[in-house]
C-alpha positions in Angstrom: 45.8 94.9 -46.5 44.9 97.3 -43.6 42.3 98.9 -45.9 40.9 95.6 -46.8 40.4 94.8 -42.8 39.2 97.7 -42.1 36.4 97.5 -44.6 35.5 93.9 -43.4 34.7 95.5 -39.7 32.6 97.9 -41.0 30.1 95.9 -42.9 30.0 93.3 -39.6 29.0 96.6 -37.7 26.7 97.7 -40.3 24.9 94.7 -40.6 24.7 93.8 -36.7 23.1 97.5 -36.3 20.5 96.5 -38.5 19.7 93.4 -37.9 19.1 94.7 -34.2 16.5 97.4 -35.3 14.7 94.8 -37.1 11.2 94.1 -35.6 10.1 90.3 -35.0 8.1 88.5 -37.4 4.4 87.1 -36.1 1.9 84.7 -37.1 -1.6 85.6 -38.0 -4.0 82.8 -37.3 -6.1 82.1 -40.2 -9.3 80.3 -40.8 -8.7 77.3 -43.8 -12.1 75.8 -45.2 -11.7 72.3 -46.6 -14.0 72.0 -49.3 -14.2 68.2 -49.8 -12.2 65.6 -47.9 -10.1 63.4 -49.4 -11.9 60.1 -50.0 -8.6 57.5 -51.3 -10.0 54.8 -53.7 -8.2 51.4 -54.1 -7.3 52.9 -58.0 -5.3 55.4 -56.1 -3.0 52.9 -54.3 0.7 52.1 -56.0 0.1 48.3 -56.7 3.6 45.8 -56.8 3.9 43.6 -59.3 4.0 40.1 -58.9 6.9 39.3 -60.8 8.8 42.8 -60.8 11.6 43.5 -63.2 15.3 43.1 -61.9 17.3 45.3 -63.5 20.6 44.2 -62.0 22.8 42.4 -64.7 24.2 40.2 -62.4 23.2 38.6 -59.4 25.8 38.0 -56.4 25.9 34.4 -55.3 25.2 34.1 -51.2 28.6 33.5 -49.5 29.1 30.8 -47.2 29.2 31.8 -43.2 31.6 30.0 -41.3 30.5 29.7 -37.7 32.0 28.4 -34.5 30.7 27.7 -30.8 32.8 29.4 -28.1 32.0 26.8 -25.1 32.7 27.9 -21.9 31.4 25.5 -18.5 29.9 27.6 -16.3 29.1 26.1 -12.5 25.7 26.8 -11.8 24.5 26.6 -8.6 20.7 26.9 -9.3 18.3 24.2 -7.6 14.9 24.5 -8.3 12.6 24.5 -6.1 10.6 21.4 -4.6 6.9 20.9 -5.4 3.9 19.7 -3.4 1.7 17.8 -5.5 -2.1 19.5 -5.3 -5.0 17.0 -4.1 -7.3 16.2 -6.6 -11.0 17.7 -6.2 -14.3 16.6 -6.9 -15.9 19.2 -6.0 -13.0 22.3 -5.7 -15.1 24.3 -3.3 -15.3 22.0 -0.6 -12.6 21.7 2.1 -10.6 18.8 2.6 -9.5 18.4 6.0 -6.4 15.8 6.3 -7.2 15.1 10.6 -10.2 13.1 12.0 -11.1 11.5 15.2 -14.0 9.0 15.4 -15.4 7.1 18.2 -17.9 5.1 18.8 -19.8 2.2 20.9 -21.5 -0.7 20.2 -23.2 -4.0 21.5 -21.3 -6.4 23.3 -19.4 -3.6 25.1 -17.4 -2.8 22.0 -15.9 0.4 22.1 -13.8 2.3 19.3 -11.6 4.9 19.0 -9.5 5.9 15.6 -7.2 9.4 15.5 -5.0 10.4 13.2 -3.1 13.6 13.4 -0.1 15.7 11.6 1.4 18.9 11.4 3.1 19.7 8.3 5.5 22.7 8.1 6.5 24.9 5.8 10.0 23.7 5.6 8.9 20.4 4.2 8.3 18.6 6.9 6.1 16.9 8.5 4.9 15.2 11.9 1.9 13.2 13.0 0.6 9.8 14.7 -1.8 7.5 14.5 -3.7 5.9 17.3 -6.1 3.1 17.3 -8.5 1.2 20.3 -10.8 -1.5 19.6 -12.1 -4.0 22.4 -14.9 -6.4 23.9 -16.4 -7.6 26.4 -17.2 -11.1 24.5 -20.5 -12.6 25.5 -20.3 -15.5 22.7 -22.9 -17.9 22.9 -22.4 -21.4 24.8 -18.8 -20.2 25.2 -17.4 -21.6 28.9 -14.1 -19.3 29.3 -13.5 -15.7 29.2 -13.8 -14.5 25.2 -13.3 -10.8 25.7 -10.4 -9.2 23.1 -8.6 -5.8 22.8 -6.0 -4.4 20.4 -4.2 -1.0 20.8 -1.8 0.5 19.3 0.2 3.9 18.6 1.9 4.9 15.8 4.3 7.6 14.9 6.0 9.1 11.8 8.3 12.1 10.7 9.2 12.9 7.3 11.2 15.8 5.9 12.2 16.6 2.4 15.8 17.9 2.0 17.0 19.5 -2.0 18.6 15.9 -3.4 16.8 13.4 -0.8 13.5 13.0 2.0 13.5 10.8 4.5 11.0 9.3 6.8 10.9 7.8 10.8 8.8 5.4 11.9 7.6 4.3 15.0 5.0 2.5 17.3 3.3 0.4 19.8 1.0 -2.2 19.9 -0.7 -4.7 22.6 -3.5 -7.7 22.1 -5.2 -9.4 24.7 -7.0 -12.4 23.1 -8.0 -15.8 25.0 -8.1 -19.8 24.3 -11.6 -20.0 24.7 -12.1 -22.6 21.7 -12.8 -26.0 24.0 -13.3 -28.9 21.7 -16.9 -29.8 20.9 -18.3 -33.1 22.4 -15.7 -33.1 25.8 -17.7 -32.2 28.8 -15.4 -30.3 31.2 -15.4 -30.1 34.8 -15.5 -27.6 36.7 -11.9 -28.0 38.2 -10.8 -28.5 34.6 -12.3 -25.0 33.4 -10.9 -23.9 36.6 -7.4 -25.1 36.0 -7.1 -22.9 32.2 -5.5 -19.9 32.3 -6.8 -19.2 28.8 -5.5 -15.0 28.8 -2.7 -14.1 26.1 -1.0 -11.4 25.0 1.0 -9.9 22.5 3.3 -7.1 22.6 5.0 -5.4 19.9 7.3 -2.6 19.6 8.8 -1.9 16.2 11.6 1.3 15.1 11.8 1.6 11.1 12.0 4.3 8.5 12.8 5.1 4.4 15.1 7.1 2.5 14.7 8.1 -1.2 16.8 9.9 -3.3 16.2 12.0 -6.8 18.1 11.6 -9.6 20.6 9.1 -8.0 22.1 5.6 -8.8 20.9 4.7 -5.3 17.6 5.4 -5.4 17.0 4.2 -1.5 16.3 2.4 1.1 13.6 0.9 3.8 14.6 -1.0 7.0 12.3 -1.9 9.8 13.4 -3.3 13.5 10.8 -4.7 15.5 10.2 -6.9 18.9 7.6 -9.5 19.7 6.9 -10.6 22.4 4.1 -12.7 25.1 3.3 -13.5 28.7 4.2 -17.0 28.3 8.1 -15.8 27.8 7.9 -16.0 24.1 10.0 -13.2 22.5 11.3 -12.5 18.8 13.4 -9.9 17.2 13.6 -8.9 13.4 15.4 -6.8 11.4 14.7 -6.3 7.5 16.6 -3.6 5.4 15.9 -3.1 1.6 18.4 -0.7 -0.1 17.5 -0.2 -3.5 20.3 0.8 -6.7 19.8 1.9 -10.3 22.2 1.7 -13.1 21.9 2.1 -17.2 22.2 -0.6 -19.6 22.2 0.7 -23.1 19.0 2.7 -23.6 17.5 0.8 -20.5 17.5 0.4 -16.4 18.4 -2.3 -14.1 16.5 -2.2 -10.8 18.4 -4.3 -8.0 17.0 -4.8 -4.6 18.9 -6.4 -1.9 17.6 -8.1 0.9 19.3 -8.1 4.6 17.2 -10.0 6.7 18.0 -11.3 10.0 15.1 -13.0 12.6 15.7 -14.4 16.1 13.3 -15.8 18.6 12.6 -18.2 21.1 10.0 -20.2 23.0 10.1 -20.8 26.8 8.7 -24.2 26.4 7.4 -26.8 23.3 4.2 -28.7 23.4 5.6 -31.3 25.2 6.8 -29.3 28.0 10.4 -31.2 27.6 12.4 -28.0 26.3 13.0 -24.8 25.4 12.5 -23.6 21.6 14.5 -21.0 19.7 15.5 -20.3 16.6 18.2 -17.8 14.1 18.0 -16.3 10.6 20.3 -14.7 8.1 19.0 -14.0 5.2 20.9 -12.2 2.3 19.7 -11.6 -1.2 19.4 -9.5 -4.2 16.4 -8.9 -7.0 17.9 -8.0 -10.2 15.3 -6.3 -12.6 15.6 -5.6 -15.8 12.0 -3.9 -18.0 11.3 -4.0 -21.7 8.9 -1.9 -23.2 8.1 -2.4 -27.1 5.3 -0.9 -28.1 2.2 -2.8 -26.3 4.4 -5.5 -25.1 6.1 -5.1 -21.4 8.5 -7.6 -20.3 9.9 -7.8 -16.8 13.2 -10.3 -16.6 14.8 -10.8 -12.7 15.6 -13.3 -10.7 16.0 -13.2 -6.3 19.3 -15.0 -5.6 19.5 -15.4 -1.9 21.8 -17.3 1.1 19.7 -18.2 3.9 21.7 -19.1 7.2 19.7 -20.8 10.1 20.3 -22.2 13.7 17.7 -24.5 15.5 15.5 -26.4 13.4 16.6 -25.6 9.7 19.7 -25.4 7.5 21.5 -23.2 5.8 20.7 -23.4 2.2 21.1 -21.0 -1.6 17.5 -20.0 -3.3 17.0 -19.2 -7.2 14.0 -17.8 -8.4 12.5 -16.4 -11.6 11.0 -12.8 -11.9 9.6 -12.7 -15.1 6.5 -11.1 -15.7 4.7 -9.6 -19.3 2.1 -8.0 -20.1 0.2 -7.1 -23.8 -2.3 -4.8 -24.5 -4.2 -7.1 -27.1 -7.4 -4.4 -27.6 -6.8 -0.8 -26.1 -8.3 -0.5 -22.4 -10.5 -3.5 -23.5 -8.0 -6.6 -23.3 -4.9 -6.7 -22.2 -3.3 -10.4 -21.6 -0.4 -11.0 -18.6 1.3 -13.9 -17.8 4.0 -14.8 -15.5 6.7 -17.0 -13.3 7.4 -15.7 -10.1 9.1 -17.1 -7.1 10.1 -16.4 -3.7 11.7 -17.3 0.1 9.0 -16.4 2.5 10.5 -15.6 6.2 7.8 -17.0 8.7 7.7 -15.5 11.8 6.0 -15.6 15.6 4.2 -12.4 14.9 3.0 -13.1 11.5 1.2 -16.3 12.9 -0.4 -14.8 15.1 -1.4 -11.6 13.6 -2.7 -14.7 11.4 -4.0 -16.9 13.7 -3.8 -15.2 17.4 -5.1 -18.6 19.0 -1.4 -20.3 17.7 0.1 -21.8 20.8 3.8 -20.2 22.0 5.2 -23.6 21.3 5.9 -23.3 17.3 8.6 -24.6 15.0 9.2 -21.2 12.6 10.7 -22.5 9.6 11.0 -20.7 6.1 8.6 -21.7 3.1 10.1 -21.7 -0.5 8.1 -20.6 -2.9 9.6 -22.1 -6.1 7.2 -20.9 -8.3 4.0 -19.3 -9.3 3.3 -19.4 -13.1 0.2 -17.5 -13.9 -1.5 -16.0 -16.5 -5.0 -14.0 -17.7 -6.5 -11.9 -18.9 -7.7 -7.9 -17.6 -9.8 -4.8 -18.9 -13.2 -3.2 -19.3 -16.1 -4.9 -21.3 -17.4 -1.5 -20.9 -16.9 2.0 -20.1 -18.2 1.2 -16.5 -17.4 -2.8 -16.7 -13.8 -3.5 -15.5 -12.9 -7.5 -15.2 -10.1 -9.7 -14.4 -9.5 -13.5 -15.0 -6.8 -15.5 -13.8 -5.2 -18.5 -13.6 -2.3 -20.6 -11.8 -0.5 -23.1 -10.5 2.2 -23.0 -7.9 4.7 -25.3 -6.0 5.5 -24.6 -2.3 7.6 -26.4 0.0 7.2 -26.1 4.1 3.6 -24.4 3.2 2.2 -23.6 7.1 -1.2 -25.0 8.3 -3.2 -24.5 10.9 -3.9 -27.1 12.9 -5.0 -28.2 16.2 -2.9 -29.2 19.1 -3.7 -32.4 20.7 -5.4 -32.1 24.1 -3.7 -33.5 27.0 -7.5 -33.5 28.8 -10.9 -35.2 28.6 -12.4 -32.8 30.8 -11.9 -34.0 33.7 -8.4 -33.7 34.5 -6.8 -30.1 34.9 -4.1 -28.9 32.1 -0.6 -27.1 32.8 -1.2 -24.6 30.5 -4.2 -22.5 29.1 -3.3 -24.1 25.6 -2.9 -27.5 26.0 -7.1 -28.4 26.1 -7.4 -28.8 22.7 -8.3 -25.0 22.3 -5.0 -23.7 21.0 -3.2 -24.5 17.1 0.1 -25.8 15.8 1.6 -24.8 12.7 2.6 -27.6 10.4 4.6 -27.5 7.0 3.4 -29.5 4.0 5.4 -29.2 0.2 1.7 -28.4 -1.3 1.1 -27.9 -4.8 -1.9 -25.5 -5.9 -4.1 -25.2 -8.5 -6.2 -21.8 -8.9 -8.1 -19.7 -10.6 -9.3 -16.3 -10.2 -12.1 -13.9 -11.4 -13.3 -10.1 -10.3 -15.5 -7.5 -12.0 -16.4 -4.2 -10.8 -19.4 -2.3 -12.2 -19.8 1.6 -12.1 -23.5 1.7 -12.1 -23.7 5.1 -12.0 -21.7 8.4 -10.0 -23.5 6.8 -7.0 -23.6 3.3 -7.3 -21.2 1.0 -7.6 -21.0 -2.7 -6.8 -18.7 -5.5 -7.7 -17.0 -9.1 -6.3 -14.5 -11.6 -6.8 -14.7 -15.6 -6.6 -11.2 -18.1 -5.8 -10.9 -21.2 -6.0 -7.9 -23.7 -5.0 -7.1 -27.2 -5.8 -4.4 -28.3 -3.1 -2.3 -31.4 -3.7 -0.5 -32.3 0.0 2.2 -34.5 0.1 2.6 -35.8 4.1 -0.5 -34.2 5.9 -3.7 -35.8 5.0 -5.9 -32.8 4.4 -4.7 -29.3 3.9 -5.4 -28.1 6.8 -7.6 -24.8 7.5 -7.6 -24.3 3.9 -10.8 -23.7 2.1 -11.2 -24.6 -1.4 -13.7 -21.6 -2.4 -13.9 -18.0 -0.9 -15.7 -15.4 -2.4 -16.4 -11.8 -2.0 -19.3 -8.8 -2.7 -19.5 -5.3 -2.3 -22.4 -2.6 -3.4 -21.3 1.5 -2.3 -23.9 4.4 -2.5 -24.0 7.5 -2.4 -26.6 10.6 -2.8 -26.1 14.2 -1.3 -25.1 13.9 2.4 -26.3 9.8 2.7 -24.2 7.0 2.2 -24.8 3.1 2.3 -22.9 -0.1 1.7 -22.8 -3.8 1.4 -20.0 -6.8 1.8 -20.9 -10.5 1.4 -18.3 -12.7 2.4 -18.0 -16.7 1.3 -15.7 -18.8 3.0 -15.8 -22.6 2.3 -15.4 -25.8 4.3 -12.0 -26.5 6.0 -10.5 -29.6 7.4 -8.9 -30.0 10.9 -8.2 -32.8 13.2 -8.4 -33.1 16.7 -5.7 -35.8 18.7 -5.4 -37.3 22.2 -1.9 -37.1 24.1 -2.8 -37.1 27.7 0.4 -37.3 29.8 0.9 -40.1 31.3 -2.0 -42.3 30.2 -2.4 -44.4 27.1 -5.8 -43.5 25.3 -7.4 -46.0 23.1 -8.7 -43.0 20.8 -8.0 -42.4 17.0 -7.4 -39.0 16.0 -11.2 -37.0 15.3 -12.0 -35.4 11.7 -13.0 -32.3 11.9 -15.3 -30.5 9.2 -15.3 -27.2 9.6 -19.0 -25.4 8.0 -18.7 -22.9 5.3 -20.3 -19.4 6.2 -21.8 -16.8 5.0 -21.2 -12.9 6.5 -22.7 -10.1 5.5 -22.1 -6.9 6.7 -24.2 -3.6 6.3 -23.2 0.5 7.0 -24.7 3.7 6.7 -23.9 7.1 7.3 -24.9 11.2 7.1 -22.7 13.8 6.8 -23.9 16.8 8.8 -20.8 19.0 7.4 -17.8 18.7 6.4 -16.4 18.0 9.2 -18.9 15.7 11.2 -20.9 12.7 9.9 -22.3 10.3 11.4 -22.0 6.5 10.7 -23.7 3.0 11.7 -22.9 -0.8 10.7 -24.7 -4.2 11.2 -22.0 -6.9 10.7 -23.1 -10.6 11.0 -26.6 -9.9 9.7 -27.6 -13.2 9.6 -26.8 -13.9 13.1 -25.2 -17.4 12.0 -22.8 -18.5 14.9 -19.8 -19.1 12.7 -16.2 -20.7 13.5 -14.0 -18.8 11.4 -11.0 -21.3 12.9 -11.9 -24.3 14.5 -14.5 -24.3 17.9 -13.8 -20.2 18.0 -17.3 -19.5 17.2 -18.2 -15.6 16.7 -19.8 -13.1 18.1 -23.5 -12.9 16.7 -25.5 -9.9 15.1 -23.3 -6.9 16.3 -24.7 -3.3 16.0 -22.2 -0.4 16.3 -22.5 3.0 15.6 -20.4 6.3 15.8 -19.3 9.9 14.6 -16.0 11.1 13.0 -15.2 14.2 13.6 -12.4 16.3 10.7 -10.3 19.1 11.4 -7.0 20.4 10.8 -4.3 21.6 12.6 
C-alpha cells in the first residue's frame, strides 16, 4: 500500500514538471477568401405543414382550474386632483384677457363707467368686484320738473374650491336717484304747484348672499340671498330667500327636490291717502320635487311645488299646489323637436322688484303675492337649416292677483300745491287683477355667414281681466330685431324694438273738494326704437365703441306721460387687462 502511494506522487510530480516547461500555444492570423456568398432561396427554407401529423396516441383532455378571489378592503386615501376647465378659442393665438374697464360720455351729460376685476389664485380661489356708474343730466323735451337719473352700484364676490365642495360670497351696493317728472297731459300747472313737488326719489339697496355646491353628494347645495331696500320717503324692506337643494336614487333614476325658505318684511311710512302707515310679513315654505325620464327621444319631467305661505297685513295665510311637468320629443333629429308643458308657481312680489320694474311706483303699495296656477304650453323648436334655428310657441295661463301698473289719482288741477312729490298724477299704483292669457310666441335666428348674423322674435297676448276694465300697462304685441357684424378689427349692430298700445287711466281725488270729473282713458302710442353700435378694436386690449339709440328721434312714453330722452349719441373705449 505504501508502494502504491508512493507511485501515485511521482507521476503528479512528473507530470506537473512537464506541464510547466510546456511553451504557450498562439494564434496565427490568417487571410479566408469567400468565394461566393451565400444567396438563401425560398426552396431552401424548412416549410410547416398545414395540417401536421400528431403522432401522440392519445390526447390529454384540458383539466378544469379552480380559481378563487382573495378580497381584501384596502382604505385608500387618494383624491384626485381638481380641474380647471380650458376656455374655448377661436382663434388659439390670441390672448384672452378676463379684466376690462370702459368709459365713456355722451349727449345729454351721460356719463358711463363699467369695471370688472378678479384675482384668481393658485389655490382655487378666487376674488374680484364689479362696479358700474351710469347717469344724466335729463334735458327731455317739454318736461316741467327735474328728469335727471343715476344708478350705481358695487358688487363683490369670493369663491374657493375645497376637495369635496366650493363655495361662493356675495356682496354689494346699489343707489338710484330717479324723479316724478311725468305731469299729466292737458293740466296746466302753476307755478306754486310745480313749486310745491318734491319730485326726487331714491332707492337704496344693500344685499349679503352666497352658494354652496357639493360633488358626489346627496346634498347637492345650496343658495341663499339677504338683502335690504330701502327710500327717502321712509320706505324700507327686508328679504331673505334660501334654496337648499338634495338628491336621492329611485331605482335606476334621480329625484331632484328643492326647498324654498322665504321670508319678506317691509313697510310704508304712509298710504295714498295719507291716513296710515303700510306694512306687511311673509313666510313662505315650500318644496319642488323632481323626478326626469329619459326614453330614447322622449324626456319627461314630473314635479310638483307644494308650498305654505304665512302673511300679516293685507293677505292670508294659505297652502299652494302646482304641477311641474314638462316633455320634450325629438320628432326629426336637430330639425324638429316638439315640447309641451304645465307649469305653475307662487310669485313673491316685492317693493324692490316694482320698482326695479317701474321706478316711478309710488311708496304707498299693497305687496301681495300672485298665484300662478298654471301655464300649459306647447311648440315646437329646431333648425330649418344648418344656419336657420326657429322656435314656435303657444299658451294659455291663469293668474290670480296679476300686478298692473296704473296711475294714482291726482289730488291737483294745477293750481293747488300737493303734500307729496307723488300725489300730481305723476306717480303709479299697483293693482291686482285674476287675468287669464292667451299667447303665442315665435323666434328665428339666421347665421348668414361667420360675420353676419341677424334674427327676432314677435309676442302676442290676449288678456281676459276679471274686475279692472283694461289690463293695465299691458301691451298686446311686442316684438324684437337684431343684425351683428363682424370683419377683421370692425364690428356693427342693429336692435329694433316694437312695443304696442297700452291702456291707463287717470282719476281725480282732490282732498277736500268734490270734483264733478269722470275718470280719463288713457291710450298710451305704440313705439318704435331702434338702436345702432359700432366699434374698432385697435388691439387686444383696447377698442373703441359708439351707439346711436333712439334713431328716430320719436319722443316716446314707455310708461304713461314719462316721455324719453330723444336721439342720444354716446361713445367710448374699453380697455382689457389682467391682473
Amino acid at each position: 500500500m505504501k508502494n502504491t502511494i508512493l507511485l501515485f506522487i511521482l507521476l503528479v510530480s512528473t507530470t506537473i514538471l512537464f506541464g510547466q516547461d510546456k511553451k504557450k500555444d498562439t494564434l496565427d492570423t490568417e487571410v479566408i477568401n469567400v468565394v461566393k456568398p451565400y444567396t438563401p432561396t425560398v426552396s431552401d427554407a424548412f416549410k410547416i405543414k398545414v395540417a401536421p401529423e400528431i403522432n401522440d396516441a392519445t390526447i390529454g383532455k384540458k383539466r378544469p382550474i379552480e380559481y378563487s378571489i382573495f378580497s381584501i378592503p384596502v382604505a385608500s386615501t387618494f383624491t384626485p386632483a381638481k380641474g380647471k376647465a380650458k376656455v374655448l378659442r377661436v382663434d388659439p393665438s390670441a390672448p384672452i384677457y378676463e379684466n376690462y374697464i370702459t368709459a365713456g360720455f355722451g349727449n345729454f351729460g351721460t356719463p358711463a363707467l363699467e369695471l370688472f376685476a378678479h384675482s384668481e389664485n393658485s389655490d382655487y380661489s378666487d376674488f374680484g368686484g364689479f362696479i358700474k356708474y351710469h347717469s344724466s343730466k335729463g334735458g327731455i323735451k317739454d318736461v316741467q320738473l327735474n328728469d335727471n337719473f343715476l344708478d350705481t352700484r358695487v358688487d363683490l364676490f369670493y369663491k374657493q374650491e375645497e376637495r369635496d365642495f366650493d363655495w361662493q360670497l356675495n356682496g354689494g351696493f346699489r343707489y338710484q336717484k330717479y324723479n316724478w317728472y311725468g305731469l299729466p297731459e292737458g293740466l296746466n300747472f302753476s307755478q306754486n304747484a310745480l313749486s310745491s313737488i318734491e319730485e326726487g326719489q331714491n332707492y337704496t339697496e344693500i344685499y349679503l348672499g352666497g352658494k354652496i355646491n357639493y360633488n358626489d353628494s346627496f346634498f347637492q347645495g345650496a343658495t341663499a340671498e339677504l338683502y335690504r331696500f330701502t327710500d327717502n320717503e321712509g320706505s324700507s324692506e327686508i328679504h331673505l330667500l334660501a334654496k337648499p337643494k338634495i338628491e336621492f336614487p329611485i331605482a335606476s333614476e334621480y329625484i331632484n327636490l328643492e326647498a324654498r325658505i322665504e321670508v319678506l318684511r317691509g313697510e310704508f311710512f304712509t298710504n295714498f291717502e295719507n291716513t296710515d302707515d303700510l306694512s306687511y310679513t311673509y313666510l313662505n315654505l315650500g318644496v319642488n320635487p323632481n323626478f326626469e325620464v329619459l326614453r330614447d327621444n322622449l324626456t319627461i319631467n314630473l314635479g310638483a311645488d307644494i308650498l305654505f305661505s304665512a302673511a300679516s297685513g293685507v293677505s292670508e295665510s294659505k297652502a299652494y299646489f302646482y304641477p311641474k311637468i314638462t316633455a320634450s320629443f325629438i320628432l326629426i333629429d336637430q330639425i324638429a323637436t316638439l315640447y309641451a308643458g304645465v307649469l305653475g308657481g307662487l310669485q313673491q312680489n316685492s317693493y324692490r322688484d316694482f320698482a326695479n320694474a317701474n321706478p316711478f311706483v309710488s311708496p304707498t303699495l299693497n305687496v301681495l303675492r300672485t298665484d300662478q296656477q298654471y301655464n300649459a304650453y306647447g311648440g315646437i323648436r329646431g333648425k330649418l337649416a344648418s344656419n336657420v334655428s326657429y322656435n314656435l310657441k303657444g299658451g294659455y295661463t291663469s293668474e290670480r292677483d296679476k300686478p298692473l301698473y296704473k296711475l294714482n289719482p291726482t289730488k291737483t288741477l294745477g293750481t293747488t300745491e300737493v303734500v307729496k312729490g307723488y300725489e300730481a298724477g305723476n306717480s303709479f299704483q299697483v293693482l291686482y287683477d285674476d287675468i287669464k292669457t292667451l299667447y303665442a310666441f315665435a323666434e328665428v335666428s339666421v347665421d348668414f355667414s361667420k360675420q353676419l348674423k341677424f334674427g327676432g322674435n314677435v309676442e302676442y297676448n290676449n288678456y281676459s281681466t276679471t274686475n279692472e276694465a283694461e289690463p293695465w300697462g299691458l301691451p298686446n304685441l311686442k316684438a324684437t330685431a337684431f343684425a351683428n357684424y363682424n370683419v377683421d378689427k370692425w364690428f356693427a349692430g342693429a336692435d329694433l324694438f316694437f312695443v304696442g298700445q297700452r291702456a291707463d287711466e287717470l282719476d281725480f281725488a282732490i282732498p277736500g273738494v268734490l270734483i264733478n270729473r269722470s275718470p280719463e282713458l288713457i291710450d298710451v302710442g305704440n313705439y318704435v326704437d331702434l338702436n345702432l353700435n359700432a366699434g374698432y378694436k385697435f388691439t387686444d386690449r383696447l377698442t373703441a365703441f359708439t351707439k346711436v339709440n333712439n334713431v328716430l328721434g320719436s319722443n316716446y312714453q314707455k310708461f304713461t306721460n314719462f316721455n324719453v330722452q330723444g336721439l342720444q349719441f354716446f361713445a367710448g373705449l374699453t380697455y382689457k387687462f389682467d391682473l
